[in-house]
Backbone as ProteinMPNN parsed JSONL, in Angstrom:
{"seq_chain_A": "XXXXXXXXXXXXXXXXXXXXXXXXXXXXXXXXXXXXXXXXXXXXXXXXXXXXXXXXXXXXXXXXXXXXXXXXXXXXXXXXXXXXXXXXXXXXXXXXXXXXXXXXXXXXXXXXXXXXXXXXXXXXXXXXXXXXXXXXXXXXXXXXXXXXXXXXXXXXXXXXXXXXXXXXXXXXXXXXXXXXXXXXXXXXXXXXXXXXXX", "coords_chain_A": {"N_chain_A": [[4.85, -0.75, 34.251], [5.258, -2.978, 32.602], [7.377, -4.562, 30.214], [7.243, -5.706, 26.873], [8.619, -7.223, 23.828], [8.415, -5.944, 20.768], [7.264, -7.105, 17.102], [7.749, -6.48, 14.431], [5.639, -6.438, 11.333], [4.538, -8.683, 12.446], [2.299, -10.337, 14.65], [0.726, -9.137, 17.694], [-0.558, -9.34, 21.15], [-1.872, -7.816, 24.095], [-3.829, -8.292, 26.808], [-5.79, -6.521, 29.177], [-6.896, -5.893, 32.898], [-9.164, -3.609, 33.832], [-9.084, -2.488, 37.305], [-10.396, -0.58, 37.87], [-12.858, -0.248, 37.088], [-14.028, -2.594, 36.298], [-13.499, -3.6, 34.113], [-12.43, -4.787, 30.777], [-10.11, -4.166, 28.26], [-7.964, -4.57, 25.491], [-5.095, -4.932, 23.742], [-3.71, -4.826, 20.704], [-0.989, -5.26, 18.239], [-0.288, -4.594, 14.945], [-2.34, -6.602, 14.147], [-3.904, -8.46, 12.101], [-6.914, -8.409, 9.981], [-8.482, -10.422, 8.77], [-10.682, -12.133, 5.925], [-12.746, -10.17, 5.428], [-15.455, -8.728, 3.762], [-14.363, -7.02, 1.794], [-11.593, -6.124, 1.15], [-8.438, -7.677, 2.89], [-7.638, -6.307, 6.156], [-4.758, -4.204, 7.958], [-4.118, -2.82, 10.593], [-1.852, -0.379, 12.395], [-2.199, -0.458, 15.564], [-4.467, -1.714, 17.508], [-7.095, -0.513, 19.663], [-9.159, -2.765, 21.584], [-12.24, -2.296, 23.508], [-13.64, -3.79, 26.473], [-17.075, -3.296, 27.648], [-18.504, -2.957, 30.002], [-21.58, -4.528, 30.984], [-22.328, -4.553, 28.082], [-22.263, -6.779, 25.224], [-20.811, -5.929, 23.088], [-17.983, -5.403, 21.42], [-16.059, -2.563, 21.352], [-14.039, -1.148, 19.073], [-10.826, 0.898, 18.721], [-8.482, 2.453, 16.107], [-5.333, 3.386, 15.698], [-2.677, 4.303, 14.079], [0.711, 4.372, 13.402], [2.093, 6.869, 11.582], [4.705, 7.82, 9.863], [5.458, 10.894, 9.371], [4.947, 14.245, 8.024], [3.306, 16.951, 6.98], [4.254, 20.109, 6.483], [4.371, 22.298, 4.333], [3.186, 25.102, 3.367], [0.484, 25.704, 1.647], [-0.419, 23.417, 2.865], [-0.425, 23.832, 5.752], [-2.123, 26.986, 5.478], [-4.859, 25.344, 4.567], [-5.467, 23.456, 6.815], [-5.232, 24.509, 9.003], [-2.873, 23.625, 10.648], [0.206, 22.463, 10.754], [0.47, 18.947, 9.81], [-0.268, 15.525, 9.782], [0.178, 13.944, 6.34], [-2.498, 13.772, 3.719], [-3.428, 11.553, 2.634], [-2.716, 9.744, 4.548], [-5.367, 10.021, 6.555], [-7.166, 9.356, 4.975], [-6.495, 6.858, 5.035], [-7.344, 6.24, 7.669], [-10.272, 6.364, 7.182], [-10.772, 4.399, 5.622], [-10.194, 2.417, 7.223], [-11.644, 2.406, 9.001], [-14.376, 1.6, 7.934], [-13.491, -0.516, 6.102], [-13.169, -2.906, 8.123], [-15.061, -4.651, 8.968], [-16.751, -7.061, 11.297], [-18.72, -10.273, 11.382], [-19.961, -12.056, 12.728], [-22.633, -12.952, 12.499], [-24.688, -11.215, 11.371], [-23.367, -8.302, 9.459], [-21.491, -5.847, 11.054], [-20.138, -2.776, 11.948], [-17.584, -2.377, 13.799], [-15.806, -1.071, 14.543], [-15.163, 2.337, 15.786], [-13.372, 4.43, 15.567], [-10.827, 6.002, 14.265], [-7.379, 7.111, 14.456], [-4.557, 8.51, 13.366], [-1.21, 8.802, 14.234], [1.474, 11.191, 14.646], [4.762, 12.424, 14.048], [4.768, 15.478, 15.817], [6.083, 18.277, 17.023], [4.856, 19.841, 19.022], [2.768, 19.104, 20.777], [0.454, 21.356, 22.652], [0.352, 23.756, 20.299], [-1.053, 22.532, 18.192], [-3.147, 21.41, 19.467], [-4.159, 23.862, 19.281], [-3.886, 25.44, 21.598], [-2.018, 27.268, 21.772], [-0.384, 29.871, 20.236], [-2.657, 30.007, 17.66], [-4.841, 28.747, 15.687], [-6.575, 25.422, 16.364], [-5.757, 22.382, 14.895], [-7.234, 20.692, 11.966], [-7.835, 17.916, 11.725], [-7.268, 18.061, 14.905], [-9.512, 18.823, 15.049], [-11.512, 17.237, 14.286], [-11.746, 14.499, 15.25], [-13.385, 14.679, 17.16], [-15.434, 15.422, 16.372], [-15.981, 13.611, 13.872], [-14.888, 10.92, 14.422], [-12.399, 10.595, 13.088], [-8.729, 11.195, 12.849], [-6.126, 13.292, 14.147], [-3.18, 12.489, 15.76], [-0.557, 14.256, 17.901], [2.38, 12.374, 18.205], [5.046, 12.248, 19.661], [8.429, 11.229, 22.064], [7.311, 12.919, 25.034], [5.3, 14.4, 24.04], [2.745, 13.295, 24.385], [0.406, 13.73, 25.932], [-2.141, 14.453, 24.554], [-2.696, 12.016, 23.377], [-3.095, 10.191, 25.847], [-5.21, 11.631, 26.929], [-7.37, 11.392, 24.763], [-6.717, 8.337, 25.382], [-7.732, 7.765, 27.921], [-10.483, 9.021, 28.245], [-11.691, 7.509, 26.592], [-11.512, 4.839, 27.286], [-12.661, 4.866, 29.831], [-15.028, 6.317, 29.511], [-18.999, 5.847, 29.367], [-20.891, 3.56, 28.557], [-22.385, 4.021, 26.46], [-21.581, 6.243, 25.037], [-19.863, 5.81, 22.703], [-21.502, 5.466, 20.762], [-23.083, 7.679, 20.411], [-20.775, 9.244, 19.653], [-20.978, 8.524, 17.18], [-21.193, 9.286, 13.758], [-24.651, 9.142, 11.841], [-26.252, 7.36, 9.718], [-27.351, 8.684, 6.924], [-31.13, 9.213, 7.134], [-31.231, 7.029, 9.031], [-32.979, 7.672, 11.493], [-35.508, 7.703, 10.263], [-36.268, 5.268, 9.392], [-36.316, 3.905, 11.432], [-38.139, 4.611, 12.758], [-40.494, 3.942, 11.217], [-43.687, 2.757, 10.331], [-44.182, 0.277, 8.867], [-42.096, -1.32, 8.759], [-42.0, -2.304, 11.436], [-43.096, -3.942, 13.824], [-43.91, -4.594, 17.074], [-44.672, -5.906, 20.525], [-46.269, -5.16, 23.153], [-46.782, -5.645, 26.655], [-47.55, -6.139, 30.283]], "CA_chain_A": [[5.854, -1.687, 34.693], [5.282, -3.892, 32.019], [8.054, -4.402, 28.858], [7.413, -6.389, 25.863], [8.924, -6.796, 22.744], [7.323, -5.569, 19.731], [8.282, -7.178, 15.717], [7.624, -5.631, 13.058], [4.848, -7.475, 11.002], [4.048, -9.763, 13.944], [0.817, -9.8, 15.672], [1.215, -9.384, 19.629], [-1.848, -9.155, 21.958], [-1.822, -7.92, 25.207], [-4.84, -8.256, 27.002], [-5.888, -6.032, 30.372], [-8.43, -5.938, 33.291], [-9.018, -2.389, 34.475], [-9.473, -2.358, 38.417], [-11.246, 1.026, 38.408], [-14.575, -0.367, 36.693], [-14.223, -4.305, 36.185], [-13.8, -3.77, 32.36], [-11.124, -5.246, 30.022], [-9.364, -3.754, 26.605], [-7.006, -5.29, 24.701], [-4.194, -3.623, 22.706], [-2.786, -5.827, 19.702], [-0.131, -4.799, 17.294], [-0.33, -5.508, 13.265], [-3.595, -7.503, 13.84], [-4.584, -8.865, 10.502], [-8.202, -8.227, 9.563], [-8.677, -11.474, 7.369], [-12.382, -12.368, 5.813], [-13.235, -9.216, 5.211], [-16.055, -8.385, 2.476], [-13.654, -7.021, 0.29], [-9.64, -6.733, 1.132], [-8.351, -7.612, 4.386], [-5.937, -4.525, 6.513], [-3.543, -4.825, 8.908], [-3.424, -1.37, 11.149], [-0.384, -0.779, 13.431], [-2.315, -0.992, 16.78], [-6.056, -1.924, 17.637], [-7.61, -0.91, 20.623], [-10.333, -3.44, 21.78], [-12.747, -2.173, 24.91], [-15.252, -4.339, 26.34], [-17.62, -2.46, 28.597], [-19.141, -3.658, 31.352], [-23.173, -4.317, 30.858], [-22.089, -4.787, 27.227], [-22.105, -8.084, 24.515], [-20.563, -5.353, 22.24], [-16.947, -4.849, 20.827], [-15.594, -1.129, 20.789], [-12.559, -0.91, 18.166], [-10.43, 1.664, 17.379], [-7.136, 2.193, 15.246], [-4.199, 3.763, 16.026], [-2.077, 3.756, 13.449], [1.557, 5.23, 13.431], [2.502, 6.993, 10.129], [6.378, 8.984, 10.289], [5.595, 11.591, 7.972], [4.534, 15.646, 8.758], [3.411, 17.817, 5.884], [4.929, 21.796, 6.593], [4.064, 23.301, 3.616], [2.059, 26.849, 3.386], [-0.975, 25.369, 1.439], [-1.196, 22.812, 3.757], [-1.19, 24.703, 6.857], [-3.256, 27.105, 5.223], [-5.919, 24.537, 4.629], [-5.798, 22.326, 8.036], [-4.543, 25.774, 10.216], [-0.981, 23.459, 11.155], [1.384, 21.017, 10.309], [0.016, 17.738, 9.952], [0.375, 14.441, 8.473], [-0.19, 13.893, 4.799], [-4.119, 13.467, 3.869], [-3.391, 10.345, 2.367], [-2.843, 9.145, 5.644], [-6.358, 10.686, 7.182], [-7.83, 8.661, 3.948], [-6.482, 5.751, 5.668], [-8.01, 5.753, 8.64], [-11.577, 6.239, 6.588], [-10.956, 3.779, 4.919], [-10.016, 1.11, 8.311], [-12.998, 1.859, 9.446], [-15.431, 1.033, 6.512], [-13.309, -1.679, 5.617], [-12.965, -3.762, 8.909], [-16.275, -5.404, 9.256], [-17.6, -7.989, 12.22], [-19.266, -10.553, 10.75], [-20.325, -13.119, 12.517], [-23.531, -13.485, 11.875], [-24.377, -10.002, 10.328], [-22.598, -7.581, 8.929], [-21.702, -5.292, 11.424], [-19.033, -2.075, 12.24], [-17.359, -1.931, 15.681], [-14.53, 0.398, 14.963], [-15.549, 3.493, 16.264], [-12.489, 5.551, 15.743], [-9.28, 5.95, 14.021], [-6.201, 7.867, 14.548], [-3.282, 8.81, 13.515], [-0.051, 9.03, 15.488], [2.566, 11.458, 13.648], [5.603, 13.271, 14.569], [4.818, 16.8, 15.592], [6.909, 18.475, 18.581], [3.86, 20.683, 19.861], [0.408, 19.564, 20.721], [-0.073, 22.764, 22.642], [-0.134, 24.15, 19.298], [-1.572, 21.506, 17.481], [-4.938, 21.678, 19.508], [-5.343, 25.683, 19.604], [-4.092, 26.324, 22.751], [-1.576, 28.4, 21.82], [-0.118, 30.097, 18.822], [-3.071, 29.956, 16.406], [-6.423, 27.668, 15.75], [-6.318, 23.772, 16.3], [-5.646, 21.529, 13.481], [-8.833, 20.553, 11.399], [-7.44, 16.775, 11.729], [-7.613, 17.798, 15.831], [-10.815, 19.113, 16.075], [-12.209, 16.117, 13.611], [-11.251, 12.965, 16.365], [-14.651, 14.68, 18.189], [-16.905, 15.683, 14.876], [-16.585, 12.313, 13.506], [-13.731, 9.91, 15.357], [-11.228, 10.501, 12.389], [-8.423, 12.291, 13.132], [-4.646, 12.777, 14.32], [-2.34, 13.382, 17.261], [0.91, 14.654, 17.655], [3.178, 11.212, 19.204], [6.827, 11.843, 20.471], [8.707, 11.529, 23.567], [7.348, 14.467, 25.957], [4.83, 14.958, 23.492], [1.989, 12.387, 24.404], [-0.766, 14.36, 26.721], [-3.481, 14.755, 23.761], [-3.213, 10.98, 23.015], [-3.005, 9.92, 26.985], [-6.19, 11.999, 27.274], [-8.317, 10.083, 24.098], [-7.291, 6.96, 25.643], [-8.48, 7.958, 29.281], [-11.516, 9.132, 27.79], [-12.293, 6.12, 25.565], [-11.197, 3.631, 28.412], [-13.287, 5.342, 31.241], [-16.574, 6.829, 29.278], [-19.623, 4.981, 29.315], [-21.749, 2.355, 27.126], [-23.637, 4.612, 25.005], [-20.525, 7.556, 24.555], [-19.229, 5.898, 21.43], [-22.579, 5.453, 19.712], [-23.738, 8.993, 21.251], [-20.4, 10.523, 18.682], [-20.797, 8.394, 15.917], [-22.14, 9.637, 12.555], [-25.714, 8.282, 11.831], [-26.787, 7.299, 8.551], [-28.815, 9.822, 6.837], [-32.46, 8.41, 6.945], [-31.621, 6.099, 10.064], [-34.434, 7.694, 12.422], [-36.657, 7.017, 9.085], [-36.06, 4.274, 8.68], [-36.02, 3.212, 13.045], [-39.676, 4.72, 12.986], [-41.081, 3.584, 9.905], [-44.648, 1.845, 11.068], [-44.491, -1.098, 8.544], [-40.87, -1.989, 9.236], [-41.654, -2.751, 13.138], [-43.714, -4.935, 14.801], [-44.122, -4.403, 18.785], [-45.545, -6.346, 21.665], [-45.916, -4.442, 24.676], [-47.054, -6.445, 27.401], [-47.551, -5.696, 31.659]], "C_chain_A": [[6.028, -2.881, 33.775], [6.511, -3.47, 30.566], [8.134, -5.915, 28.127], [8.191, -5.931, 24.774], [8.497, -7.114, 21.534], [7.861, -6.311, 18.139], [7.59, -6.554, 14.622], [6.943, -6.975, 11.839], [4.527, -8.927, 11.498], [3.082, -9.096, 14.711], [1.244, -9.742, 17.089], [-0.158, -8.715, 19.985], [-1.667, -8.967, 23.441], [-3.488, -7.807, 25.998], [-4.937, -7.791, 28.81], [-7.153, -6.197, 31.126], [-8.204, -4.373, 34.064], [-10.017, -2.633, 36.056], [-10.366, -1.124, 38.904], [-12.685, 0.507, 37.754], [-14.376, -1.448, 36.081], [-14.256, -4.388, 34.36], [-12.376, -4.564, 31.955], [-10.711, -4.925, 28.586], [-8.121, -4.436, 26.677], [-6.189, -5.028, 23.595], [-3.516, -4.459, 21.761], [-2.309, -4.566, 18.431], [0.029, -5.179, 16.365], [-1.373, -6.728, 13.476], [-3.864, -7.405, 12.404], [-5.675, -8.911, 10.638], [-8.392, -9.244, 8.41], [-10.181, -11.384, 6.973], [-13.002, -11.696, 5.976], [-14.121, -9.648, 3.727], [-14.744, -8.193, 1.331], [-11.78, -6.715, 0.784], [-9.166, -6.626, 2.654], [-6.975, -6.547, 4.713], [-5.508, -5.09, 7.717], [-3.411, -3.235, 9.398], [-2.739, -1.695, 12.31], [-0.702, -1.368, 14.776], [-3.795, -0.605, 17.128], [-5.974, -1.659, 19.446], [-9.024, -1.263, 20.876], [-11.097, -3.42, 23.491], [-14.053, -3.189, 24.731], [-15.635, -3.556, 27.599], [-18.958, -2.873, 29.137], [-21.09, -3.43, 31.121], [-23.087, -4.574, 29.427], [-21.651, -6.1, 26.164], [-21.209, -7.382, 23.508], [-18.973, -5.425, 22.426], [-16.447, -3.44, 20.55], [-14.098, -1.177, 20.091], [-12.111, 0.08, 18.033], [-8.582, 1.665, 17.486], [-6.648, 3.472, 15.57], [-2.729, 3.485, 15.319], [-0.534, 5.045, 12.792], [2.238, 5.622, 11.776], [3.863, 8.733, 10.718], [6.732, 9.944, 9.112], [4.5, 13.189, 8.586], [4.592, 16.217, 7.689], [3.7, 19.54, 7.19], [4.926, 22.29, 6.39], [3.205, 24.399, 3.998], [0.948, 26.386, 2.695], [-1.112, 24.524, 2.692], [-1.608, 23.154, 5.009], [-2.151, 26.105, 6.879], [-4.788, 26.229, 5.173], [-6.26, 23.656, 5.675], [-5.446, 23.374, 9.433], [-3.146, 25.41, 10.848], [-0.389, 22.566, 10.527], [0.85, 19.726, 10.928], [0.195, 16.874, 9.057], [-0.819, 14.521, 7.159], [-1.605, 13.234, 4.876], [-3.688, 12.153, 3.349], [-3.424, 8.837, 3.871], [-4.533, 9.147, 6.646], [-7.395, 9.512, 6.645], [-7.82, 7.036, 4.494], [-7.578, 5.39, 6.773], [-9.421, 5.657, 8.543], [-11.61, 4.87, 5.733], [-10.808, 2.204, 6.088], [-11.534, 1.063, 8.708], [-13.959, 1.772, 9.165], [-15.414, 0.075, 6.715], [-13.556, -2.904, 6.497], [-14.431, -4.15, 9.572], [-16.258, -6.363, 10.564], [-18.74, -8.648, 11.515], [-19.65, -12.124, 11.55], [-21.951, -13.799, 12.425], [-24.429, -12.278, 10.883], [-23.553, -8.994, 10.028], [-22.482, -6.522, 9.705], [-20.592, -4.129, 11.722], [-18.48, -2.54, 13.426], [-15.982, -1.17, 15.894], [-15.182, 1.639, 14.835], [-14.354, 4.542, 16.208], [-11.036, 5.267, 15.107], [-8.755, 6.856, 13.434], [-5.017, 7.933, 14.048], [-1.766, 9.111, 14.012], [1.298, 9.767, 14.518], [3.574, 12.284, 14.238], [5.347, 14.702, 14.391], [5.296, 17.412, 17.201], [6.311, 19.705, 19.166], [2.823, 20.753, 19.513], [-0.379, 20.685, 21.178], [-0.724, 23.823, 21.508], [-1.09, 23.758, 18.372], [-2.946, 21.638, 17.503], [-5.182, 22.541, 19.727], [-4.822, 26.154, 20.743], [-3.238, 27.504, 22.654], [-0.96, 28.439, 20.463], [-1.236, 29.728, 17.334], [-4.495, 29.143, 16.688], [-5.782, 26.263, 15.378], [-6.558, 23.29, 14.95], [-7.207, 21.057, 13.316], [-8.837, 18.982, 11.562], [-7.433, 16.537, 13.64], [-9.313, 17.72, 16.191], [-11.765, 18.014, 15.124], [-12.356, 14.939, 14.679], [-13.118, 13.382, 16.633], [-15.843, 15.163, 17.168], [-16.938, 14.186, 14.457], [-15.624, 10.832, 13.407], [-12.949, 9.486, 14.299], [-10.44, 11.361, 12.447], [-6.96, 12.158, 13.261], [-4.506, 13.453, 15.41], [-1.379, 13.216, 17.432], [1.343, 12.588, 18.781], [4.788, 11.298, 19.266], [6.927, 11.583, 21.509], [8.082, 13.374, 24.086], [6.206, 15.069, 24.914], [3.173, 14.063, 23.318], [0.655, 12.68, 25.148], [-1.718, 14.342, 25.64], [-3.599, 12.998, 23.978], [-3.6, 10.125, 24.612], [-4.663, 10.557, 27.642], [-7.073, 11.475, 26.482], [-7.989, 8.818, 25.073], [-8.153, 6.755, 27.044], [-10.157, 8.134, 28.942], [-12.902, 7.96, 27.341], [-12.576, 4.767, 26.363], [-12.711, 3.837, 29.548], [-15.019, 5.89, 31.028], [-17.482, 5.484, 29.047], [-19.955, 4.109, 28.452], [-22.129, 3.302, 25.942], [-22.818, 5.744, 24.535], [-20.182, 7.34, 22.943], [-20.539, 5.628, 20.28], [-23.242, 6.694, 19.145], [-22.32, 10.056, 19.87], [-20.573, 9.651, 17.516], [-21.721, 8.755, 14.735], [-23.183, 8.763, 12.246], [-25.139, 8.225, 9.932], [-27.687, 7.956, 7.786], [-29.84, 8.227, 6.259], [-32.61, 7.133, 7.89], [-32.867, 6.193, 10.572], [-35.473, 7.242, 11.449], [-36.926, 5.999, 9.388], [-36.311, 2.729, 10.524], [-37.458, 2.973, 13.219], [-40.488, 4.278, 12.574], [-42.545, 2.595, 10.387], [-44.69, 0.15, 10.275], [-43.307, -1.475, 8.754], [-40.735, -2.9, 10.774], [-42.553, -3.293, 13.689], [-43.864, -5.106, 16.179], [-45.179, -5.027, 19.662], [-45.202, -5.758, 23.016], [-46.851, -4.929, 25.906], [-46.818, -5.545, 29.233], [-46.196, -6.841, 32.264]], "O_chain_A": [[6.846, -3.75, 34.077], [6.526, -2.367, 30.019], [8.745, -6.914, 28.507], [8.491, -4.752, 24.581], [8.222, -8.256, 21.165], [9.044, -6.042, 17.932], [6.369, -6.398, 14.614], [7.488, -8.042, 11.555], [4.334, -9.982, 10.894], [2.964, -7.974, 15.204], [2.196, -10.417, 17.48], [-0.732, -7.83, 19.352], [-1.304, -9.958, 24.075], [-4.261, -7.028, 25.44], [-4.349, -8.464, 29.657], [-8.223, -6.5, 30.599], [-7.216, -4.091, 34.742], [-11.224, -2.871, 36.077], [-10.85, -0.858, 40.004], [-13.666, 1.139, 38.146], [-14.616, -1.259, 34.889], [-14.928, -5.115, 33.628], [-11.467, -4.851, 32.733], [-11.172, -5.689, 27.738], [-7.443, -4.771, 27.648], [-6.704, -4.911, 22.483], [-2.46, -4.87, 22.241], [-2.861, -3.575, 17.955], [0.565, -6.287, 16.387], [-1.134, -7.798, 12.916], [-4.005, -6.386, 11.727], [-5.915, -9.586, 11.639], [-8.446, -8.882, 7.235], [-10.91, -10.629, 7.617], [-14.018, -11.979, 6.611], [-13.776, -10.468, 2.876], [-14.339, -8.914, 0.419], [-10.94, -7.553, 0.456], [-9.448, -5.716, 3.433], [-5.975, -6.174, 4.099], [-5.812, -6.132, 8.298], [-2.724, -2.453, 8.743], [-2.811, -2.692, 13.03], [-0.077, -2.302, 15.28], [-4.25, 0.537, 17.058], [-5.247, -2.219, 20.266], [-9.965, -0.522, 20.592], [-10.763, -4.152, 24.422], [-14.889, -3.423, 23.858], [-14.817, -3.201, 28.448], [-20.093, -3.028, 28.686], [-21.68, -2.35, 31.119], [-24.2, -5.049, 29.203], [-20.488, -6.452, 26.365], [-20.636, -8.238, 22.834], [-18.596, -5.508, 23.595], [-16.432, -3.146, 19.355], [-13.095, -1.245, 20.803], [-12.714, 0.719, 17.17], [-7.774, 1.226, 18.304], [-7.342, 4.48, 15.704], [-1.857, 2.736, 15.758], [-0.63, 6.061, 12.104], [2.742, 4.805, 11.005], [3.881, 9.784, 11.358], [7.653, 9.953, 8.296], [3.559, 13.124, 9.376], [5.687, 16.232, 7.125], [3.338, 19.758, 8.346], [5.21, 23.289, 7.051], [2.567, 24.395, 5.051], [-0.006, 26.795, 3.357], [-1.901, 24.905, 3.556], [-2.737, 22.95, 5.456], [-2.807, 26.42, 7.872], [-5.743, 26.645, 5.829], [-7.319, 23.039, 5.557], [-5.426, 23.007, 10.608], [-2.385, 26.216, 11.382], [-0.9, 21.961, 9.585], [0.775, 19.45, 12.125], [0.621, 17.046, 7.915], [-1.982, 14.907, 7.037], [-1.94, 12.414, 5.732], [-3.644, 11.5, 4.391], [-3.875, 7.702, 4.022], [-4.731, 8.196, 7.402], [-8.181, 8.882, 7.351], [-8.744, 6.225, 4.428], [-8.428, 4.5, 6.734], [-10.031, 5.067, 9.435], [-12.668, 4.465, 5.252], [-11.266, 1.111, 5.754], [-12.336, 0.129, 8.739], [-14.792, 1.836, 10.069], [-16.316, -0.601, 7.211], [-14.052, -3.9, 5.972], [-14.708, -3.835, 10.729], [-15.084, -6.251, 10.917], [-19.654, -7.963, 11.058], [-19.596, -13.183, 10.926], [-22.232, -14.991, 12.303], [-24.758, -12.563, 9.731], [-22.689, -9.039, 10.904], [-23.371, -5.737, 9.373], [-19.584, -4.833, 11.782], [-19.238, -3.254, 14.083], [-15.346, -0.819, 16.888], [-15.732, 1.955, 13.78], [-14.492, 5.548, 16.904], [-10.279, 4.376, 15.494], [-9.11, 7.425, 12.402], [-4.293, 7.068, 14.541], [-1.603, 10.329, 13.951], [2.009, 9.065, 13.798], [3.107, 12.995, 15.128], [5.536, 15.273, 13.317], [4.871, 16.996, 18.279], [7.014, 20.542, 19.731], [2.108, 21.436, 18.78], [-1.416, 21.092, 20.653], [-1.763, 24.476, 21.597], [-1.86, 24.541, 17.817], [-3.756, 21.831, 16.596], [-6.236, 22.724, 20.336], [-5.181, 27.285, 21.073], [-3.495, 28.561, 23.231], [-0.923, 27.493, 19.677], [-0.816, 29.314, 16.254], [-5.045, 29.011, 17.782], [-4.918, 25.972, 14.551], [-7.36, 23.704, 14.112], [-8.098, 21.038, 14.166], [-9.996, 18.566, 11.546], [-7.536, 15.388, 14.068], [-10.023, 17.091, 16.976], [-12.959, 18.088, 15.414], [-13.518, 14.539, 14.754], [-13.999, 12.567, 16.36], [-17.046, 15.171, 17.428], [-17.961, 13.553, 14.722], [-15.68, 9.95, 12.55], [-12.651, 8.293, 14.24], [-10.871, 12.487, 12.197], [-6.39, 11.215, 12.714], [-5.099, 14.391, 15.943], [-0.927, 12.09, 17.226], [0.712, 11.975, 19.643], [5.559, 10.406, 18.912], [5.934, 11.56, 22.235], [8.343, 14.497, 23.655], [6.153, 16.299, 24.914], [2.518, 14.177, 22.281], [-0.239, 11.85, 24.981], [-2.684, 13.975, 26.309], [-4.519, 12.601, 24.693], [-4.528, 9.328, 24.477], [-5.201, 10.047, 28.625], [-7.92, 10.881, 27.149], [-8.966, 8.256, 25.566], [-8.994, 5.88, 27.251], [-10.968, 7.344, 29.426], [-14.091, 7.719, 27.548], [-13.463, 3.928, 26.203], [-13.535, 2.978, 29.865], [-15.922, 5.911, 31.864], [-17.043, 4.391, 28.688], [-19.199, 3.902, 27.503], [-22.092, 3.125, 24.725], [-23.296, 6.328, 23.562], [-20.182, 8.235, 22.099], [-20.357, 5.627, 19.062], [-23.746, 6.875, 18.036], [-22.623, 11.117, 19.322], [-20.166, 10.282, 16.54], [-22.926, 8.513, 14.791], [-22.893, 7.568, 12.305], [-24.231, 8.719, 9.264], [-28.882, 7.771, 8.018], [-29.683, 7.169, 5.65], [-33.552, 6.342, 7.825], [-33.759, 5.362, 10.401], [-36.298, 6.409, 11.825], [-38.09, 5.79, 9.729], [-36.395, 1.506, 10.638], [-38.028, 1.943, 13.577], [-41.462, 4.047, 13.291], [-42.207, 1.519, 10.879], [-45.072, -0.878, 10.832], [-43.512, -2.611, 9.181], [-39.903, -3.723, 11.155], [-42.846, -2.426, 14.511], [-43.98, -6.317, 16.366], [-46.372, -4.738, 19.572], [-44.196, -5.856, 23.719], [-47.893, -4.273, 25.936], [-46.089, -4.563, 29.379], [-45.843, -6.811, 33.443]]}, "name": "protein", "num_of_chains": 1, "seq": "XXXXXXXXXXXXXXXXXXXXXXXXXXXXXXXXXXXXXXXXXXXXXXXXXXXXXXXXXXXXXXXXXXXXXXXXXXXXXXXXXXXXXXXXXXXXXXXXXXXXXXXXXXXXXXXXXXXXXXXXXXXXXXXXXXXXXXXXXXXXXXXXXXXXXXXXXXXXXXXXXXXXXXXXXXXXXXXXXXXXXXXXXXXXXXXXXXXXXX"}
């Protein structure tokens, strides 16, 4: 029931409280990423969850690109029609680049998407006519990825955000890629120091 209006390289922030589990996300458009380490980005539309029991920040990008490769290598190599890798590259590269910093150096985008014109997600994710795009079945290997966005064509992305909105504390840590040599490095006996007390 709500209508704003959106500008085109203008920030806008809307900020929500979800009545189903006392949480609040926050959806801004062309947020600038200033004071970054090294070059600040600007993706189309951030979503920011905070989750309940949580001091933490969950980020992720959503970023609309109006462009559909069609070719025969490429749907050879990804199994459908999807947007241009350059775009994919993007969203590896938002969520490197976009640091949290206020007192260390830390990630908190957990995920970013793509939004591209394709006029059947049915197809898109496998269900019918063929095997799901390698750019679908990526979102859940390692939260880079794409999904079809037209009119009448919005159920895949309507189901990430339900997902993302509604899953718990520890879901988005639980898919994200470690670091090789984290557990090493967690366990390590001279790194850690412990008082364990009654």
């Amino acid at each position: 029931g709500l209508v704003f209006d959106l500008k085109k390289g203008k920030e806008s922030t809307m900020k929500y409280f979800d009545p189903r589990n006392g949480e609040h996300f926050t959806i801004s458009y062309n947020r600038f990423f200033r004071d970054l380490p090294t070059i600040s980005q600007k993706p189309d539309n951030v979503l920011q969850l905070e989750k309940k029991g949580s001091k933490h920040k969950y980020q992720y990008i959503f970023d609309a690109k109006y462009r559909i490769c069609v070719d025969k290598e490429y749907i050879e190599k990804f199994n459908q029609a999807g947007p241009p890798e350059d775009t994919i590259n993007a969203m590896h590269r938002y969520r490197d680049a976009i640091i949290h910093s206020e007192t260390d150096l830390k990630r908190d985008v957990f995920g970013a998407f793509v939004l591209f014109p394709h006029n059947n997600e049915l197809a898109y994710a496998g269900k019918i006519e063929g095997e799901p795009s390698r750019f679908y079945e990526s979102i859940q290997q390692v939260g880079i990825g794409a999904l079809p966005f037209l009119p009448g064509q919005t159920t895949l992305v309507e189901r990430l955000l339900d997902e993302l909105i509604l899953e718990g504390l520890d879901s988005a840590f639980e898919r994200t890629v470690l670091q090789e040599g984290t557990a090493e490095y967690l366990t390590r006996d001279d790194k850690r120091n412990v008082l364990i007390g009654p």
